[in-house]
C-alpha positions as CSV (number, residue, x, y, z in Angstrom):
1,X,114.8,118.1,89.0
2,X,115.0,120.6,92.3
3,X,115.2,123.6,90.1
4,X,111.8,122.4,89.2
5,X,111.0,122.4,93.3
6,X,110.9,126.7,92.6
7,X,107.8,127.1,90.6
8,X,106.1,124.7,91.7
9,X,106.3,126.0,94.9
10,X,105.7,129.8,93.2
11,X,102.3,127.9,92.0
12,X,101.1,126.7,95.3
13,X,101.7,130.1,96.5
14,X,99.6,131.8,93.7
15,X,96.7,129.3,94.3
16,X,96.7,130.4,98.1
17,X,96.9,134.2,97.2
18,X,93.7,133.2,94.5
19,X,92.2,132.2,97.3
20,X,92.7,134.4,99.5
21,X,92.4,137.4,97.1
22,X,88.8,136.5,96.5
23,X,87.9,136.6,100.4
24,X,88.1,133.5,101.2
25,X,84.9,132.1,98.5
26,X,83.8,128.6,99.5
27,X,83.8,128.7,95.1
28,X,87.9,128.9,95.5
29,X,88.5,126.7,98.3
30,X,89.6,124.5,95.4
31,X,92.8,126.3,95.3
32,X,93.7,125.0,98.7
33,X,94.3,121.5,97.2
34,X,96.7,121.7,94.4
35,X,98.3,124.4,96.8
36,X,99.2,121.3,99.7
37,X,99.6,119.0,96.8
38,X,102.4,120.7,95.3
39,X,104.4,121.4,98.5
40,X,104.2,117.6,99.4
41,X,105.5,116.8,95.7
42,X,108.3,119.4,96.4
43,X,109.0,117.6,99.6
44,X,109.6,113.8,97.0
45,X,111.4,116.3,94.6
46,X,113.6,117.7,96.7
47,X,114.8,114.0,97.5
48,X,115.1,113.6,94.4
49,X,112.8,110.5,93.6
50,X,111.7,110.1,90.0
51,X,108.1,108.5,90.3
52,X,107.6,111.4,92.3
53,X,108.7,113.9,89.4
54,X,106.2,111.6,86.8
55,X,103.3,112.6,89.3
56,X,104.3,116.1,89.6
57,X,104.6,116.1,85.5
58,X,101.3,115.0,85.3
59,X,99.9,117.3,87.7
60,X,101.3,120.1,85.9
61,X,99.5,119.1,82.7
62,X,96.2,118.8,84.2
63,X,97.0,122.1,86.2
64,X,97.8,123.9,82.8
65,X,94.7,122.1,81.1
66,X,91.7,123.2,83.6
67,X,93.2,126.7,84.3
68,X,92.4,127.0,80.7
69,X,89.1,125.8,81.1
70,X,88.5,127.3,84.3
71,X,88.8,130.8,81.4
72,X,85.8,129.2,80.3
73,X,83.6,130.1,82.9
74,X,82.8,132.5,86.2
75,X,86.9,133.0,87.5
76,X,87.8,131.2,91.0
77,X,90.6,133.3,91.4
78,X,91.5,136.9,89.5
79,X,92.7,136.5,85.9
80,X,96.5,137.5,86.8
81,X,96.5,134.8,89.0
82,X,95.5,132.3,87.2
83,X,98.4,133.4,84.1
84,X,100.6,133.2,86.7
85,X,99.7,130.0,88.0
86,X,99.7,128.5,83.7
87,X,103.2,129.9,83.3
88,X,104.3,128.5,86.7
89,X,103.0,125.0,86.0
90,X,104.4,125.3,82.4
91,X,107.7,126.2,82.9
92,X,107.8,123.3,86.4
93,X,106.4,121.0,83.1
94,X,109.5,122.2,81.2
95,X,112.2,122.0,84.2
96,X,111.0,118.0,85.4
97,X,110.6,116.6,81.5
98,X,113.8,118.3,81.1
99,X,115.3,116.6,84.5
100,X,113.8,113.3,83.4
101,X,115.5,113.1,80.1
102,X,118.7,113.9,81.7
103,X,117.7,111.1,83.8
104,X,117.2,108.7,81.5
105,X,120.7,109.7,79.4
106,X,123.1,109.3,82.3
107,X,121.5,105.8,82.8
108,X,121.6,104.7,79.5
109,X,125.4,105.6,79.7
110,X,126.4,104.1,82.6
């Protein structure tokens, strides 16, 4: 689960260059959350805890959901960021669902 730690720190970096790239809009000072969120979940991922990969998961799937939505409407951040920021969340999905299952095989074989 710490190769997941690398886009998901890639994403909190892209939500704090959204922000900044629009000058600093009180609209995108949104971005500022997911952006600590994410580096304290690298900090439970890094030690390799698995409720704290379950969390991260889940906040990747909501992340992936309302930057879709957030398409819907007037952009918080520029377009490219916000792709970057669905492909970052979706392949940090891929790598902790991927780490969990692993997870979950070398228990049941032990």
């Amino acid at each position: 689960m710490r190769y997941a730690i690398i886009p998901l720190f890639m994403s909190a970096i892209l939500h704090v260059l959204g922000f900044t790239l629009v000058g600093f809009a009180s609209e995108s000072l949104f971005l500022l959350f997911p952006a600590g969120l994410y580096s304290l979940l690298s900090v439970g991922l890094l030690r390799d805890m698995a409720w704290v990969a379950w969390v991260t998961l889940v906040c990747m799937i909501g992340g992936i959901v309302g930057t879709f939505i957030e398409f819907g409407g007037p952009l918080m951040a520029p377009a490219s960021v916000l792709v970057g920021i669905i492909i970052a969340d979706f392949v940090t999905a891929g790598l902790l669902v991927r780490g969990l299952w692993y997870r979950r095989e070398k228990q049941e074989a032990d």
